[in-house]
Every structure is written in structure tokens, then in C-alpha cells.
N, C-alpha and C positions, 0 to 999 in steps of 0.2 A: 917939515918935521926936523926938530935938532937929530946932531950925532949921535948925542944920549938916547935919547928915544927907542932910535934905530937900534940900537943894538938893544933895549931893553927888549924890544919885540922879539929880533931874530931869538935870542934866548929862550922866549918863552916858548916858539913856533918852533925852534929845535930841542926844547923839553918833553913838548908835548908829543911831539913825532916820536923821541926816542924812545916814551912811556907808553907808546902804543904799535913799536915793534911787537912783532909775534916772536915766542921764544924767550926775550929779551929777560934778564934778570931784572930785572926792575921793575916789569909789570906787577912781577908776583911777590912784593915786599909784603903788601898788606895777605896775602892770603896765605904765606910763608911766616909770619908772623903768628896770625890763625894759627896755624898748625903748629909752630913751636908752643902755642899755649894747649894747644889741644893735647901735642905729646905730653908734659907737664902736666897732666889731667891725670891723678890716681885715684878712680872715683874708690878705693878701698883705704884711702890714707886721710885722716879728717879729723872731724872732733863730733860729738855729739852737742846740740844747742838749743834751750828753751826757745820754744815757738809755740804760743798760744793764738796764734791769730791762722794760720794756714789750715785751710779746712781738712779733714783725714777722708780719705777717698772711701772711704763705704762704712757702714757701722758696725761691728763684729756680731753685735745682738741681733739684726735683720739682718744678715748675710745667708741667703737660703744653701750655700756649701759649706757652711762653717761646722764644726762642731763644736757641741759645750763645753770641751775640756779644753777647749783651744780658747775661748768666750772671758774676758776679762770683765771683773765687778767692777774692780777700780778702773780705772782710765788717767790715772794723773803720771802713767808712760806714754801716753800719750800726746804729750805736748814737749815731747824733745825728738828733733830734727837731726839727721844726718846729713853733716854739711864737711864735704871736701873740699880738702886746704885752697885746691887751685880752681875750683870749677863747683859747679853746680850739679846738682843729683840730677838725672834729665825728669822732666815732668811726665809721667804716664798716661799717654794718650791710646784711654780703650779702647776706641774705636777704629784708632789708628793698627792698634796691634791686633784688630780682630781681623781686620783688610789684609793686615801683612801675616796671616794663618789660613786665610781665605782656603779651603781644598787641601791643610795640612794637617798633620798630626805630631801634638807635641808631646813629649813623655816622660814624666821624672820619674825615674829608676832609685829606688832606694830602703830608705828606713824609715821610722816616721816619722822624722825629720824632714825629709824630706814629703811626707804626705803633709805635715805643717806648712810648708812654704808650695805646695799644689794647692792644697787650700786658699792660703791666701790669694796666689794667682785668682783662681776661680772668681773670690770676691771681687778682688779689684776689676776685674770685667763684669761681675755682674750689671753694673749700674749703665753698663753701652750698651749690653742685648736687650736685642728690638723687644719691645711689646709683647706678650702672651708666650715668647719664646720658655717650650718645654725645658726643666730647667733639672730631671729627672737624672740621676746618676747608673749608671750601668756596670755590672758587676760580670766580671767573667773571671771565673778564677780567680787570681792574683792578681787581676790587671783590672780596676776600677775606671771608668773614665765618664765625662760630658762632652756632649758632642751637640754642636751647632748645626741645627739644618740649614738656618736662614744662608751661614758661612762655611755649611759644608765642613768642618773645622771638630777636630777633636784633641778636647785637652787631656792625658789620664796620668794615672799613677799606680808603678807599677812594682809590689813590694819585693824586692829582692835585698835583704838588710845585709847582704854581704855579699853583692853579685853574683857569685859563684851560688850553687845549690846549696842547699842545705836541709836540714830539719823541722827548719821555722820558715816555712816557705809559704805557710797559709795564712792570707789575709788577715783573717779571722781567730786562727788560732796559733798563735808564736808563742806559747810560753814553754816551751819543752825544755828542760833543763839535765846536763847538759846540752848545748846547743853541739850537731854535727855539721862541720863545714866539710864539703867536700871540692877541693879546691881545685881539682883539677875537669872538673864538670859545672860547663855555663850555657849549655845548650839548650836546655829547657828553658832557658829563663830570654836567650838570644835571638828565641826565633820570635819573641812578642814584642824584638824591637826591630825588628828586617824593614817595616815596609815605614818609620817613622823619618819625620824629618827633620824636628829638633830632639836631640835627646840631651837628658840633663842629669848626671847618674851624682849619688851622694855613697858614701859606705865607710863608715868610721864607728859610731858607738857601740855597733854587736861587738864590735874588735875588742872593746875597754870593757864594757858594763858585766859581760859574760863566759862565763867559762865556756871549752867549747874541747869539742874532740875531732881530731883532721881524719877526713878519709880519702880516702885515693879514686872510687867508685863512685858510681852514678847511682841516684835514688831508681833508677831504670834501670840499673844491670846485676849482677846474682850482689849476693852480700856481699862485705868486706871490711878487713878488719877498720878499727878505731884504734885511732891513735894518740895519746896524750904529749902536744909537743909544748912546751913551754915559752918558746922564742915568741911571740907573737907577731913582732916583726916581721921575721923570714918565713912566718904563715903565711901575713897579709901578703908578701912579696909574690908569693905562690898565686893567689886569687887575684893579685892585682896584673899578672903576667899571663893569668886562662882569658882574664878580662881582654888585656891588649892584642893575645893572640888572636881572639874569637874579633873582634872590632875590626883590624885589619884583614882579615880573610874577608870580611863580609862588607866594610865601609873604605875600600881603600880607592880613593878615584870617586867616591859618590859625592853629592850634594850635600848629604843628611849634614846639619851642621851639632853637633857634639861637645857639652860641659861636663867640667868637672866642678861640684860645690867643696869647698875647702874644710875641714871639721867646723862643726857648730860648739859652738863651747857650752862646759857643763861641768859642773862638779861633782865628783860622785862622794863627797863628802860632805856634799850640802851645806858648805862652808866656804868661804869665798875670800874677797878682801875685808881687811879690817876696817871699818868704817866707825862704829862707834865704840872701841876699844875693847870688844871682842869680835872673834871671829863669826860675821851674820851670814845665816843663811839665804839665801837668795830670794826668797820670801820676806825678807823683812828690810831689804833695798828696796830706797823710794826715788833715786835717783841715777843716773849715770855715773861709771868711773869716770872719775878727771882725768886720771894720770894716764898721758898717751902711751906711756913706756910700757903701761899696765899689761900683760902677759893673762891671759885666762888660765886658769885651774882648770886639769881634765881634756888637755890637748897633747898631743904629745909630736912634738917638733919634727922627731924622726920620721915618722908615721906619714908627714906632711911633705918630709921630702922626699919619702919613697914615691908618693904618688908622683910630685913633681918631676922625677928620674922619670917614670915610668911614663906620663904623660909625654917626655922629652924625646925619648928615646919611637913612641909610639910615632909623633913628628915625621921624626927621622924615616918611619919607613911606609906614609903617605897618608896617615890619618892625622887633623889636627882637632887639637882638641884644647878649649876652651880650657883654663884654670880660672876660677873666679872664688877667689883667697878672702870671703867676710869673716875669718876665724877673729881679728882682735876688731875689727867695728862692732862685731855680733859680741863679744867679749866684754865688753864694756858696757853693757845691757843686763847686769844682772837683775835689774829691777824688772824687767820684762818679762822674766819667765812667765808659765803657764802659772806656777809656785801654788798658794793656796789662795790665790784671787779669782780662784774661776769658780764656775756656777756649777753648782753638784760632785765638787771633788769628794771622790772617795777619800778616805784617811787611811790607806791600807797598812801603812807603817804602826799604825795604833800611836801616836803621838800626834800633837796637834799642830807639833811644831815644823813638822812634816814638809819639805815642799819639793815639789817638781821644780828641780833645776836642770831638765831637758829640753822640755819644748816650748812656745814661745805664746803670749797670747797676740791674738788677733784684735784689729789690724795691732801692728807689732813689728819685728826684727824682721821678720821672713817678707814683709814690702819693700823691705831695702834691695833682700836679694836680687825680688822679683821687678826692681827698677833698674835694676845693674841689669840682670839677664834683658828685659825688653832694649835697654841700650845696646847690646850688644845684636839682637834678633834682628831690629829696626836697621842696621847696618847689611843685611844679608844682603 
């Protein structure tokens, strides 16, 4: 064997030794690597992108949890994809996530917004439970939920539209007007989250869409006055702080894993972006906003980072809690509302022009969340 040789071997015999030191930096180029693309992963920062060919995981019209208001005629929202800048939406594997609830209980806590995006959960598992699985919804109170025998496994939704007690506390009937927050009472609402294990609380539009009068008292305790305060801010600030107090006395050191959903966007002027050189209501969007810059109408920025403080500061003193920010993905969806493309919409505005730009048709906006939230659960 030449001299050349020889040392081209030793080279490679001491390459390969030193790449398969323990510890060694160099092992883990490629899996360090990995991981700087994975930090680089902001499955909330993206574009939305025509995709006519990827099948939609369940059909909104045979969805046995779905409701008709949530039910879209058209389906031509349906063929634009969320697609983040550096990565991939993770693929929803039902079966997988019904393994990983196996003997739990998950619980979205909110508005019905948040019963829109429980919905759609529901769906998107439908099509993994076994065979003849009872598919029967169960109502107690305020607190709706299904529940898997096969998986032991209960999914519910639980309506609290502004954490804290209030006046609009029944499932069933929320239109009282004005609406009584009492902000410094979450006890009733806290003890039907004690034994769960993911919770995922949402609480934004009773804030905007409604007037509302602050009380100091418990719907349990003698009466009290009503208060007219106008700040709405430093109301929310109030109920977002009984929230955090009440969280950590009860979840601080536990398991239960804990989201926060970021405002859904909405307009309460049923007026949006300019598109075809007036102002269209969201009902008569056939497409996705382009422009990334694009800001939604009917979110209010402060609002966002009070929660973010509050979620911060909650950190800090041993609960952690999940922020999962789809306010401009979800913003850029104005074609998706529930609007006047559903099946039996009331016209209660007496116009025709009328549309629901709160809540989202199925499938829709709210499988984005629920693909973010499984990326995150599937991590526990």
C-alpha cells in the first residue's frame, strides 16, 4: 500500500471514530440542525394556498357533531390550505390522538367560538372511532361533552363566555342584555375544570360585541350592586386575574396541560377589507386576504396583550400555559365565515345582506386550530 493510501485510510478511521465519540459535537450536526429548522417552525406565520387536490378530513354535511349553523353550502373555502413559511401543518392523525386521550379529559372552556372549534375537534375524530361507537352527546349544565368508552376518553365544552360568572351562564339561554360580569367570582365555573387534563379556555367577543354591567358578587351570594364601568380593558384585566388566581391555587405543580386561543377575528361591522372597491361584507368574500401585513377588523391588540402579560406573569408563578396566537391566520379567512352560506340561516337582522362574521364554517378555520393544538397535545 502507497504512502497516500495510508494516510487516506487513517483519516477516514479517525473521522469516523471521532463522529462516533459520545457527547462529541459533531455527532449531533445533523440533529442540531433538525432543530434549528424546527425552532424556525412558526406554524402561526404562513400564507394561505389553493389546494384542490388534498382530501378534507370529514365532510361538514355528515359530521354526526356538527351543527347547521356551522354547515357550509358553498365549499369553494375549502380548497385553500394553511401553509407555514418554514414547515409543514402536522398531518392529523385521529387515531393517534385518540391513543394519546386514551383515560383523559379534554375541555375547551369558552364562547361559541370556542364551541365552533369543539365541533370541529369532534368531527375530525369522528372518522377514527371504532365501529357502532355511541356517538350520543351529554349535557349537564353548562358543561356539554362526548365521551369514548372504547377510549375511556372525554372530549366537552364548557360555556363560560367570559370565564368569570356571569349572567349568560346558560348553555341554552345567553341573550340577557345587559350582560352581568362578575369578575371577581370563578368558582362555579372552576370546579368543572378540577379533574381535566387538557384545558383550552378561549374569552374575547362577550368583551366587544356586548354591553355589560361589573359586579363584585357571586350569583351564590346575597345581591349586589351593578356597576357601569366603561374601561373594558381594566375590566377584562379584573376577570383575567380571578382566572389566573383561581388556575394557580388549583393547577400549580399538576400535569393538566393548559391553552390559551388568541381572539378569533370578526367584524362587528360586517365590513372588512376592501376587495372589490367597496367595503364587502364577509359574506360576499370568495377568497383569502393576500396581504400578509393584513391586520383583522374587530381585534383589539391591547386585549391580546393583556392576556399575554397575564399568561406571563401566570409562568412565573408555576402554571404554564400554552398561547396559541391564530388571530391573523384566522384573519385572513374572511371568506370562511359561517356568513350566509349555511344551511337554514336565520336572517334575524331583516336584511339579506346580513352575514355572520363570527363564527366559521365546518370543516373550516377552526381545523387549523385544532391541528396546531394536536401538535402541541401529541408533544405531552
Amino acid at each position: 500500500m502507497s504512502h497516500h493510501h495510508v494516510i487516506t485510510v487513517s483519516i477516514f478511521v479517525f473521522v469516523a471514530f471521532f463522529l462516533i465519540l459520545p457527547g462529541n459535537d459533531v455527532v449531533d450536526v445533523a440533529s442540531k440542525a433538525s432543530e434549528s429548522r424546527t425552532r424556525r417552525c412558526d406554524l402561526f406565520s404562513g400564507k394561505w394556498v389553493f389546494d384542490n387536490i388534498t382530501d378534507r378530513l370529514y365532510d361538514g354535511k355528515k359530521c354526526s357533531f356538527n351543527e347547521v349553523k356551522f354547515v357550509c353550502l358553498n365549499d369553494t373555502h375549502l380548497k385553500w390550505r394553511w401553509q407555514p413559511h418554514e414547515c409543514d401543518l402536522p398531518r392529523f392523525d385521529g387515531a393517534a390522538f385518540l391513543e394519546k386521550v386514551r383515560g383523559k379529559k379534554v375541555v375547551l372552556v369558552g364562547d361559541s367560538l370556542s364551541r365552533n372549534q369543539w365541533r370541529s375537534l369532534l368531527c375530525m375524530i369522528e372518522p377514527f372511532l371504532p365501529p357502532g361507537t355511541n356517538k350520543t352527546l351529554i349535557l349537564e349544565g353548562n358543561f356539554i361533552f362526548f365521551h369514548s368508552s372504547e377510549y375511556n376518553a372525554t372530549i366537552g365544552f364548557h360555556w363560560a363566555p367570559v370565564l368569570v360568572e356571569s349572567n349568560n351562564d346558560d348553555l341554552g339561554d345567553h341573550q340577557t342584555f345587559p350582560g352581568i360580569f362578575r369578575v371577581k367570582s370563578i368558582e362555579k365555573h372552576g370546579r368543572q375544570w378540577l379533574d381535566s387534563d387538557v384545558l383550552i379556555f378561549d374569552s374575547y367577543a362577550w368583551w366587544t360585541t356586548h354591553s355589560f354591567l361589573v359586579s363584585w358578587g357571586s350569583s351564590d351570594g346575597p345581591h349586589s350592586t351593578h356597576e357601569q364601568i366603561n374601561n373594558t380593558l381594566r375590566v377584562f384585566e379584573m376577570a383575567l386575574n380571578s382566572w389566573s388566581d383561581w388556575m394557580e391555587m388549583h393547577f400549580n405543580g399538576t400535569k393538566t396541560k393548559v391553552f390559551f386561543m388568541s381572539p378569533s377575528p370578526f367584524s362587528k361591522l360586517n365590513k372588512t377589507y376592501n376587495v372589490y372597491g367597496t367595503d364587502a361584507g364577509c359574506g360576499e368574500m370568495r377568497e383569502p386576504i393576500p396581504d400578509e401585513d393584513y391586520w383583522p377588523s374587530g381585534v383589539d391588540k391591547g386585549m391580546m396583550r393583556m392576556v399575554e402579560s397575564v399568561i406571563d406573569k401566570l409562568g412565573e408563578r408555576g402554571v404554564k400555559v400554552e398561547y396559541l396566537n391564530v388571530t391573523r391566520l384566522s384573519g385572513y379567512r374572511e371568506d370562511a365565515h359561517s356568513s350566509n352560506k349555511v344551511i337554514g340561516w336565520v336572517n334575524w337582522k331583516g336584511s339579506k345582506r346580513y352575514s355572520d362574521c363570527l363564527h366559521w364554517c365546518l370543516p373550516g378555520v377552526p381545523d387549523v386550530w385544532n391541528r396546531i393544538l394536536y401538535h402541541y397535545i401529541m408533544r405531552l
